[in-house]
Phi, psi and omega in degrees: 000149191222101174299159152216147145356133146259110212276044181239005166259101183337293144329068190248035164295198179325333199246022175294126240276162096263143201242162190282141188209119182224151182260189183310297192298334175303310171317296192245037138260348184284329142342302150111061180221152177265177197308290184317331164269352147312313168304302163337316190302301196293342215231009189268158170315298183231130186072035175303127181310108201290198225168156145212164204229110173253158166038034134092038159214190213238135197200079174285151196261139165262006156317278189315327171302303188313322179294316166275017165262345170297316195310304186045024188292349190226153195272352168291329193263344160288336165278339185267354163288317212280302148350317168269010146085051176276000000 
């Protein structure tokens, strides 16, 4: 896992926000999932695991993760809820 700053905060002094940045593998242990259902995730249809690609890899915010497992719209992100016991 990888903090980072958010640098989009007018305030980025002392009380400035950080946020979680996990790469594929980082993920899925924080998941409690192996890689290849990460890729799975990124590549289903409906409700797909959002991303964004820094230094030419797949790189998740966990803000963004939380929001698509709160969401559950899709049964990859409803097993891995039921798995973190959500």
């Amino acid at each position: 896992m990888i903090e980072l700053e958010d640098a989009e905060l007018p305030n980025s002094g002392p009380s400035a926000q950080t946020t979680a940045v996990y790469d594929k593998m980082g993920l899925a242990r924080r998941l409690g999932v192996g890689r290849r259902s990460i890729d799975n995730y990124i590549r289903q249809k409906r409700n797909p695991l959002p991303y964004t690609i820094a230094m030419g890899r797949a790189r998740f915010l966990e803000s963004d993760v939380m929001n698509w497992l709160t969401e559950g719209s899709s049964a990859a992100a409803r097993r891995v809820q039921h798995r973190l016991g959500r």
